[in-house]
N, C-alpha and C positions, 0 to 999 in steps of 0.2 A: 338364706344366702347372704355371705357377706359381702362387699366392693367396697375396696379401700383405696383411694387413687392418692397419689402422694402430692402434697403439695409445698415443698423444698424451694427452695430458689433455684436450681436447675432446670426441673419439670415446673416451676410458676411460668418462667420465661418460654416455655414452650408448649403454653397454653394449659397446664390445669386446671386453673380457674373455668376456663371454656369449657374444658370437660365435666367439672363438677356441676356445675349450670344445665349442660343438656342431661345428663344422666340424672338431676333430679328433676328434669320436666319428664323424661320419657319415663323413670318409674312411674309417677304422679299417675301421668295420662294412662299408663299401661292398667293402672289400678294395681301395681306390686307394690305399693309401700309396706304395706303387711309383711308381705315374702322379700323384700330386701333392705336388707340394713347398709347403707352409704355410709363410708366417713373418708377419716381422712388421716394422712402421715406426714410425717416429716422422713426424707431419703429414707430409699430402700437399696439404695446401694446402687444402683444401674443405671446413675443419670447421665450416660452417652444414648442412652435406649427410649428416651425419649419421656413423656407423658408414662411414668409408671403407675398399673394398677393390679391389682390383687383383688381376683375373685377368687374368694375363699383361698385356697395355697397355690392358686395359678395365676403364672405371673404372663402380662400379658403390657405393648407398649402399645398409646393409643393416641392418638393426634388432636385435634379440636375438628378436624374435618370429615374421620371417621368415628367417628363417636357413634352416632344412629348406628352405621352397620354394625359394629362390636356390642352394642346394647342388643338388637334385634341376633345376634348370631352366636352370643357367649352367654349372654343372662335370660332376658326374655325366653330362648329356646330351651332352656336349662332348669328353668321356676318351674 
């Protein structure tokens, strides 16, 4: 599975960084690093939509405060 969260000056200022931070601890701990590949972009086009990220071709917008549930309810349940 891939997860590509963008990291742009639009979605920086609205906490990417944050997000990239828990999604690589909650792979780690999950023990998916094997089964997920993280990275990262520059704009995906949608930065009124917050924190953009792209598991595999779904695009999904995601906050630094809901990070755990959207790891726990988009990837984790998905691997």
């Amino acid at each position: 599975m891939k997860v590509t969260v963008c990291i742009g000056s639009s979605c920086h200022i609205k906490g990417s960084r944050q997000v990239v931070e828990q999604l690589q601890t909650l792979i780690r701990d999950a023990g998916l690093s094997d089964k997920v590949e993280l990275g990262g972009t520059f704009c995906m086009g949608k930065c009124q939509q917050g924190v953009c990220v792209m598991v595999d071709d779904e695009f999904f917008s995601v906050t630094p405060a809901d990070t755990k549930p959207f790891f726990e309810g988009y990837i984790k349940a998905r691997v």
